[in-house]
N, C-alpha and C positions, 0 to 999 in steps of 0.2 A: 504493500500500500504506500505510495506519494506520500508526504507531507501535505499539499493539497488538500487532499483526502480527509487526513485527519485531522487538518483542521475545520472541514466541514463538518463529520461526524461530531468533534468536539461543540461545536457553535450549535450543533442538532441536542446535542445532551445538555449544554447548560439552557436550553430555553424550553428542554422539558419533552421534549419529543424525539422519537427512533427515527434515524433516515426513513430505515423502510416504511415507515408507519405515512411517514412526510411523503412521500414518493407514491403509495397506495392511496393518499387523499389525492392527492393532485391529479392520477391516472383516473379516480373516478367522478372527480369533479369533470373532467374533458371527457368521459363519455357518457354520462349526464347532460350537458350542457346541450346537445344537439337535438338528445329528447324532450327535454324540459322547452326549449323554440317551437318545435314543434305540436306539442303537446298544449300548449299555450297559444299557437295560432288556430288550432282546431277549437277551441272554447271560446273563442269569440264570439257575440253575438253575429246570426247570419243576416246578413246584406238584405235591404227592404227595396223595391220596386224596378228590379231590375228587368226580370220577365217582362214588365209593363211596359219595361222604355223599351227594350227591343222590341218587342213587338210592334210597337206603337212605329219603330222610324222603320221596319222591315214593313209594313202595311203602310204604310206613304209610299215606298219606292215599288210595293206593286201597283198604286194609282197611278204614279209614274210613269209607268212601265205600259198598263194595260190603258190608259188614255189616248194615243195616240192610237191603238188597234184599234180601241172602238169606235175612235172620231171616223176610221179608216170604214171599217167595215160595216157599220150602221148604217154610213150616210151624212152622218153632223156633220154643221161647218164645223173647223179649227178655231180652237180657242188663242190661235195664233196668226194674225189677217194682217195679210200684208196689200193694202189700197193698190188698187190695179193690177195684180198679178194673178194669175192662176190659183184657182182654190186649189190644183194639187200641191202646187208648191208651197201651199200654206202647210197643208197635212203634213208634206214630208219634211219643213222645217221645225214641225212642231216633233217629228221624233229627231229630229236633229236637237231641240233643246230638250226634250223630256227626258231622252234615254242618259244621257250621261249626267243629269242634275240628279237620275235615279240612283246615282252611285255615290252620292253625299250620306242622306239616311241611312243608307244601305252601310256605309263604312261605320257611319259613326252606331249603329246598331252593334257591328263587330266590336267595334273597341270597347263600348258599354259590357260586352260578352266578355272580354278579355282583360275588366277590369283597369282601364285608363283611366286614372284618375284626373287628366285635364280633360277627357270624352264626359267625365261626370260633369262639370263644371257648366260645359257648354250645352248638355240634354237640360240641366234643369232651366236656364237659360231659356232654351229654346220651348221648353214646355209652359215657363211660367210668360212669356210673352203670346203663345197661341192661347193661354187661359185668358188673356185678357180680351185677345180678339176675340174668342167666342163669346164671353161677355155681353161684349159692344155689338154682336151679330144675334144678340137676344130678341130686340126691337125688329131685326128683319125675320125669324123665325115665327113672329109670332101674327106677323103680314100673312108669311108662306101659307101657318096651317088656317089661316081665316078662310084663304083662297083656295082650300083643299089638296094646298100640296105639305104632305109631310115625310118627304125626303131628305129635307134642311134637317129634319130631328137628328139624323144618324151625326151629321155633321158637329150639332151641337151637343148630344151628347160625348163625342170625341173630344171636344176643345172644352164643353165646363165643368163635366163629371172625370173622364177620363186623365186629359192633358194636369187639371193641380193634384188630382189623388198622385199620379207620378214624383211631380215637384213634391210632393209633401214627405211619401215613400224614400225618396233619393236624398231629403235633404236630414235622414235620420242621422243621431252620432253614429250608430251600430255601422251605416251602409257607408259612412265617409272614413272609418275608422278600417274598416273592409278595407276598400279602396286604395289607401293609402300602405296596407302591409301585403296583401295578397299580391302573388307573383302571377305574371299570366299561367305558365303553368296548371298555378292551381285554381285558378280564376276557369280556365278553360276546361278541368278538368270536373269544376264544379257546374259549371254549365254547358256540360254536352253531350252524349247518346240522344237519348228519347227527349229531352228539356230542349235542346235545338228543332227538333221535329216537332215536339208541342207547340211553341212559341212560334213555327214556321207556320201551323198551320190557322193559330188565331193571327196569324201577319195577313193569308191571305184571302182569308174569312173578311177581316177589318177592309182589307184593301180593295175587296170587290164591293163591299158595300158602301163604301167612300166612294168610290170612282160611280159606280151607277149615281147616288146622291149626288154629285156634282157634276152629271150632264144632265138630273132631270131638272138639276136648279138653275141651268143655263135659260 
């Protein structure tokens, strides 16, 4: 044995403790530590209104998407007119700006999925400014059903039931506290098999009935 040595062991004996004993704590503190992280991000309270946001911007990007087919294949003019040109050419520039403005909600849907905490930032954002429009589109809904049309409902139920429950869900500590420790990883690993396919198919449930709703309110 070094000198080194013993005078470690010595410094180990007058402060009360055996190397080995000092060396057996230290080993099980370090394989402790990785379970006790773990252990302790699983007990966290679970994330509140996530399902709702994606769904909610994956059913906008199927109105998106399926708007210009049925402007196309109905018959409607284009919600997109351009003074003296060919009504085709309206149609076809309406999937020229539909189809790729579809791939906004569409991402930001993803990254809600995967847990992005500036994607949070910007849904609730974006939900609690649609709660207001639908609001202020209370006064025309209630024109709509005098006149027998209540298609506007679906619309308003989206924006003043649906759109703040989201905001409200998102702006929990539990879901901001998520957010900011979850790895995509497990972010994704928490929202995906069957929870992707659920959430896909109220995306396109929401989206065809938005999109009908807003060309019989044209």
């Amino acid at each position: 044995m070094s000198d080194t040595d013993m005078e470690a062991d010595e410094n180990s004996l007058f402060s009360g403790e055996m190397p080995s004993i000092k060396k057996g704590k230290a080993a099980l503190k370090e394989s402790q530590e990785p379970g006790e992280i773990a252990t302790a991000a699983k007990e966290l309270p679970p994330p509140q209104g996530i399902g709702m946001a994606v769904a909610f911007d994956w059913g906008l990007t199927v109105q998106l998407l399926l708007m210009p087919i049925i402007a196309t294949v109905l018959g409607q003019s284009s919600p997109v007119k351009i003074p003296g040109h060919n009504p085709i050419l309206s149609k076809a520039l309406l999937f020229v700006i539909a189809w790729p403005l579809a791939c906004i909600p569409a991402l930001l849907g993803e990254m809600i999925r995967r847990g992005r905490n500036w994607a949070l930032r910007i849904q609730i954002v974006a939900n609690l400014l649609l709660s207001l429009v639908g609001i202020f589109s209370l006064v025309k809904l209630y024109r709509d059903i005098r006149a027998g049309n209540f298609w506007p409902l679906v619309t308003e139920v989206i924006l003043v039931i649906i759109s703040p429950l989201i905001v409200w869900r998102l702006s929990r500590p539990a879901t901001a506290r998520w957010f900011k420790t979850a790895t995509v990883a497990e972010a994704r690993q928490r929202h995906g098999g069957m929870w992707v396919w659920f959430i896909a198919l109220w995306a396109i449930v929401g989206g065809v009935l938005q999109t009908v709703a807003a060309m019989k309110d044209r």
